[in-house]
ZAGULUM-150218 format. One record per atom (N, C-alpha, C, O): x, y, z. Coordinates in steps of 0.001 Angstrom, whole numbers, padded with zeros to 6 digits, always signed. Each point is the difference from the previous one (the first is absolute). Example, Ala and Ser with C-alpha at 12.3 -4.5 7.8 and 13.67 -1.06 7.14 Angstrom:
+013190-005690+007800
-000890+001190+000000
+000900+001200+000000
+001036-000019+000665
-001386+001069-001385
+000820+001190+000060
-000770+001090+000730
+000509+001108+000169
% end
This chain:
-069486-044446+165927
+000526-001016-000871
-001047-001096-000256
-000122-000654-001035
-000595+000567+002129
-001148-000999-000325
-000932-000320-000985
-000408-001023-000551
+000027+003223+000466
-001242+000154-000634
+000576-000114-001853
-000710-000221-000981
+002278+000476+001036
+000396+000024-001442
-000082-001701-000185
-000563-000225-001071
+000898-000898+001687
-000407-001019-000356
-001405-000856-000231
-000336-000846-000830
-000182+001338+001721
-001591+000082-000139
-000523+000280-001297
-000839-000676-000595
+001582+002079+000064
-000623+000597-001160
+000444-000630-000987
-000746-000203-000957
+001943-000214+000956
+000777-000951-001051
-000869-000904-000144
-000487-000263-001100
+000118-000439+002370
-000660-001556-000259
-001444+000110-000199
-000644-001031-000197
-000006+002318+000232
-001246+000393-000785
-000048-000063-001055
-000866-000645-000591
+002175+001576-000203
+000058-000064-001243
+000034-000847-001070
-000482+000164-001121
+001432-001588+001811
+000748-000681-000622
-001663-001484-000067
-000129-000929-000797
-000806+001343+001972
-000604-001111-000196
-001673+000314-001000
-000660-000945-000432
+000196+002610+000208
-000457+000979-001214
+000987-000635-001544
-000479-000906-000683
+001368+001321+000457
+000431-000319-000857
-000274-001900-000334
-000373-000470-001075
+000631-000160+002093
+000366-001108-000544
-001558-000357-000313
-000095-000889-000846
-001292+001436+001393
-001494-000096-000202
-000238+000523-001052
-000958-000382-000671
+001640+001227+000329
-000507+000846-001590
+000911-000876-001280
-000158+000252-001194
+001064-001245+001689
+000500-000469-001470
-001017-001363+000203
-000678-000313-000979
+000561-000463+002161
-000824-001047-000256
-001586+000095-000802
-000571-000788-000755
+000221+001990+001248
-001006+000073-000718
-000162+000276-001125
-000970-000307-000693
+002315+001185+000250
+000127+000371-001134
-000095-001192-001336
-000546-000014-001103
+001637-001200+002114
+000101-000896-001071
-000914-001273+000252
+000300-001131-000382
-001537+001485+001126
-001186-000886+000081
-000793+000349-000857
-000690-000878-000518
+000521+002378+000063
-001015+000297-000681
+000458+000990-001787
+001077+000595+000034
-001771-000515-001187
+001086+000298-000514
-001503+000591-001172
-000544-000471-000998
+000362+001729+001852
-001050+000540-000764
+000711+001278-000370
+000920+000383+000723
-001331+000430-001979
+000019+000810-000245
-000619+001034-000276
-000763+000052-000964
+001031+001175+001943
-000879+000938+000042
+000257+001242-001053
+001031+000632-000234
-002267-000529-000273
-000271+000332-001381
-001063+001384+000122
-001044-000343+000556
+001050+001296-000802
-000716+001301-000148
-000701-000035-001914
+000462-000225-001118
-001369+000482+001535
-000527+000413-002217
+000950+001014-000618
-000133+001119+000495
+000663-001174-001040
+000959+001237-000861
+001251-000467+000366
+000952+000558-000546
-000728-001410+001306
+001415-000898+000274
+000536-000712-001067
-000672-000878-000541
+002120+001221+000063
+000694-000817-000786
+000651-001140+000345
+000605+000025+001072
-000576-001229-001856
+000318-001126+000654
+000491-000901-001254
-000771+000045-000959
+002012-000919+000788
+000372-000998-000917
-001183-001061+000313
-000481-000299+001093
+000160-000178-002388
-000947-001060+000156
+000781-001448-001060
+001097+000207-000519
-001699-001371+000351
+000215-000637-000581
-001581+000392-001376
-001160+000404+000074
+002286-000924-001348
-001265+000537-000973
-000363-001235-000990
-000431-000001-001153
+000765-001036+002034
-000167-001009-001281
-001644-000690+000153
-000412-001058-000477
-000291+002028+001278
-001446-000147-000558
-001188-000987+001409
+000337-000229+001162
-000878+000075-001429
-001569-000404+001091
+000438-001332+000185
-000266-000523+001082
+000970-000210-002044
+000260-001404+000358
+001215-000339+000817
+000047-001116+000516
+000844+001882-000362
+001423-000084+000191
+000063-000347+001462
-000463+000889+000715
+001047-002259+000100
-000302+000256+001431
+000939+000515+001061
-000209-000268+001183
+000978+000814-001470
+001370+001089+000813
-000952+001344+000553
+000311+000671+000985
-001174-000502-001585
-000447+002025+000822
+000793+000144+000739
-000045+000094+001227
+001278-000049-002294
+001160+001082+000494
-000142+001416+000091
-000194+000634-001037
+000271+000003+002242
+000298+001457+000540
+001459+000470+000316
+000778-000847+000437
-000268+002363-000657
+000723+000129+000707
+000295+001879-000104
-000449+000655-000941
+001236-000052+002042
+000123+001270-000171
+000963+000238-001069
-000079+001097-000552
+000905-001852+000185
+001200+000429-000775
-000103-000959-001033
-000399-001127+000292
+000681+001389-001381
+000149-000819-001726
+000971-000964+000479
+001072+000161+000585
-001809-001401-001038
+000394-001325+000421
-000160-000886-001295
-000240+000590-001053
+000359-002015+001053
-000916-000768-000436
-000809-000842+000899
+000096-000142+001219
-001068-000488-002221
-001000-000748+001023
+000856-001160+000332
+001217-000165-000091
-002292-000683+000548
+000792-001158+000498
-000463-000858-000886
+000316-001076+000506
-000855+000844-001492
-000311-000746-001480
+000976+000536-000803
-000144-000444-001139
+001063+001193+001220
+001015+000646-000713
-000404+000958-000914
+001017+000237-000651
-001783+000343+000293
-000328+001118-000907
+000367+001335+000824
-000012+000085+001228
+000393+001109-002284
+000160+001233+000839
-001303+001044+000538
-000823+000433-000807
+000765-000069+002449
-000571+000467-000273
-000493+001520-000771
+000689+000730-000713
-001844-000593+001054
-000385+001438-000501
-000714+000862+001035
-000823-000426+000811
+001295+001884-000952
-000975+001134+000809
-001147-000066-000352
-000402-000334-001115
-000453+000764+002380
-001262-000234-000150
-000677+001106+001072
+000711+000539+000848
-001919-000296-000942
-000632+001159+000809
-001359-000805+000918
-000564-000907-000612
+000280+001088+001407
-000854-000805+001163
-000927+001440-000459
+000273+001198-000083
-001664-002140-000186
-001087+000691-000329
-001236-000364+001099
-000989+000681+000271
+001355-001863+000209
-001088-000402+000936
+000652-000878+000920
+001016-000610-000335
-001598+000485+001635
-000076-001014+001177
-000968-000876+000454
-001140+000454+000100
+001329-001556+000184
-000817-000550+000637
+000736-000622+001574
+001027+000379+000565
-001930-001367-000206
+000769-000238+001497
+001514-000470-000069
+000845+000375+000813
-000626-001130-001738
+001451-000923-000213
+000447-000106-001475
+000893-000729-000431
-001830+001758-000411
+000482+000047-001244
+000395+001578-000417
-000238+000941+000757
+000875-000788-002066
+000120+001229-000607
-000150-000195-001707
+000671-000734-000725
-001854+001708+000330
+000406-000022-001448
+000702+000650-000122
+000206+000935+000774
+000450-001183-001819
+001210+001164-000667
-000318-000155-001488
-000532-001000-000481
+000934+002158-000245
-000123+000477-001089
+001508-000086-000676
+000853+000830+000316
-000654-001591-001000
+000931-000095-001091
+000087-000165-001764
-000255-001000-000671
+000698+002325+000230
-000098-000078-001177
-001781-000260-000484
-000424-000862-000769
-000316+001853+001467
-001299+000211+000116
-000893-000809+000279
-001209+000207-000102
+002062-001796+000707
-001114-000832+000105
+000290-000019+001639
+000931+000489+000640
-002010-001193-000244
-000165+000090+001580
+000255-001549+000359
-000243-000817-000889
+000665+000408+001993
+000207-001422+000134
+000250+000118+001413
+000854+000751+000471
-001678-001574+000262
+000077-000397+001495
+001047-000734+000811
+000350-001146-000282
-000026+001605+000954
+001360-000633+000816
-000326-000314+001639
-000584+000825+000702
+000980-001945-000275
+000131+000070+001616
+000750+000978+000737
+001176-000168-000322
-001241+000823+000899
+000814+000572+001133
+000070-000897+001091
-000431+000658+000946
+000655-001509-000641
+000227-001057+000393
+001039-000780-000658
-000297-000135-001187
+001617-000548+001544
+000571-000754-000702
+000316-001316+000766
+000393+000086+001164
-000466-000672-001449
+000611-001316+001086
+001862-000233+000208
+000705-000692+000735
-000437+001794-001938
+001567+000156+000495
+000452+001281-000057
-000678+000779-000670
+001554-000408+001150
+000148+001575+000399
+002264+000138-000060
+000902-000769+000331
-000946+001890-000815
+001399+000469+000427
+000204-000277+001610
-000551+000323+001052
+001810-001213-001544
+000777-000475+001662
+001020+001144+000432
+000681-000191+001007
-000560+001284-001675
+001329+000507+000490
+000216+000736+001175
+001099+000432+000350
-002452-000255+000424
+000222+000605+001141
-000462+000991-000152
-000849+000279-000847
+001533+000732+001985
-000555+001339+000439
+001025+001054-001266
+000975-000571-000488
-001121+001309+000264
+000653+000720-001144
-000522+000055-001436
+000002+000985-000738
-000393-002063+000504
-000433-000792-001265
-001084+001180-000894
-000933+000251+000763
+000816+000302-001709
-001244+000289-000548
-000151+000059-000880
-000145+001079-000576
+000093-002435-000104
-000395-000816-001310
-001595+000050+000173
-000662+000847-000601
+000169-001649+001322
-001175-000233+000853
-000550-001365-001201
-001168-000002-000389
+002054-000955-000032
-000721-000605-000879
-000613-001453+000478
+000639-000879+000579
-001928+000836-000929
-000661-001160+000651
-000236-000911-001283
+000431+000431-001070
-001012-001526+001094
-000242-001204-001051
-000731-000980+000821
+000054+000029+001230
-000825-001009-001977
-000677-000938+000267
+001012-001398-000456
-000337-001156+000256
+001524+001501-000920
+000851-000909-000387
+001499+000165+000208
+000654+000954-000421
-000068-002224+001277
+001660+000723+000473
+000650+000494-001226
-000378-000483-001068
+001295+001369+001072
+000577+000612-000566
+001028+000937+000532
+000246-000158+001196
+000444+001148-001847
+000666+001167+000488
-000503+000878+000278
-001024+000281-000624
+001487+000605+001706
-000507+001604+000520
+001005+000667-001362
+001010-000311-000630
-002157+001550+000680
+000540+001144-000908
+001662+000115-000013
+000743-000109-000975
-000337+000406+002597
+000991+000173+000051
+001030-001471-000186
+001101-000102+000542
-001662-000855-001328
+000559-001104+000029
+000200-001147+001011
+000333-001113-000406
-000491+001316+001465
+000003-001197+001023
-001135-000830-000151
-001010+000362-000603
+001190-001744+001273
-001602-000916+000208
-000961+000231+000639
+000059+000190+001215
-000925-000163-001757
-001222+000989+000750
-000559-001491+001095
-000134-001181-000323
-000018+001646+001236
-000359-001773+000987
-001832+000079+000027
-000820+000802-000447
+000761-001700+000986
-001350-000392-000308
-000636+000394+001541
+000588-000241+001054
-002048+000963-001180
-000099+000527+001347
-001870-000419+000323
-000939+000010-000795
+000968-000290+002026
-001185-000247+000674
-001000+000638-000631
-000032+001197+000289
-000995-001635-001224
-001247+000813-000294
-001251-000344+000894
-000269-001089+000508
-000535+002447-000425
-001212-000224+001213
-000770-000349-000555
-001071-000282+000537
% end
């Protein structure tokens, strides 16, 4: 009976390390040939809104699909509507909804997660 509480209280204190970090850090990991909603209102716009699922940004425009053509350490170009435009993978705010969640939408400006909730604002390194 011990070792099942033990394991419980392993589990329970894993889990509770994987959401803190989760919602300390709020990068998105991105492969080249990866599809991804982007914000498209252009190089000036300051939201670099991301997200897995069709959203809007957090400047309110809708976004658009887009294809990740390149990486760098904390950025991604993506290709939309044949033009290429650089994005953080990095956001300073991230979907709050927890474990389940896979919107995956990040922003540099508060706003809503894909799936509609407030995306909270999270520790950048």
């Amino acid at each position: 009976m011990k070792r099942v509480y033990a394991a419980t209280l392993v589990m329970l204190v894993l889990a509770l390390a994987i959401t803190v970090m989760a919602a300390e850090s709020a990068k998105m990991s991105l492969k080249v040939g990866d599809e991804v909603f982007v914000c498209n209102c252009g190089d000036g716009c300051p939201c670099n809104s991301m997200a897995m699922k069709e959203s809007k940004c957090s400047c309110g425009s809708a976004m658009v699909k887009g294809k990740v053509v390149k990486l760098g350490d904390d950025t991604a170009v993506i290709r939309v509507n044949g033009r290429e435009q650089t994005f953080n993978t990095v956001g300073k705010y991230a979907c709050g909804c927890g474990e389940g969640c896979n919107c995956g939408s990040i922003s540099q400006t508060p706003s809503n997660c894909a799936c509609g909730k407030p995306m909270k604002q999270v520790k950048v390194n």
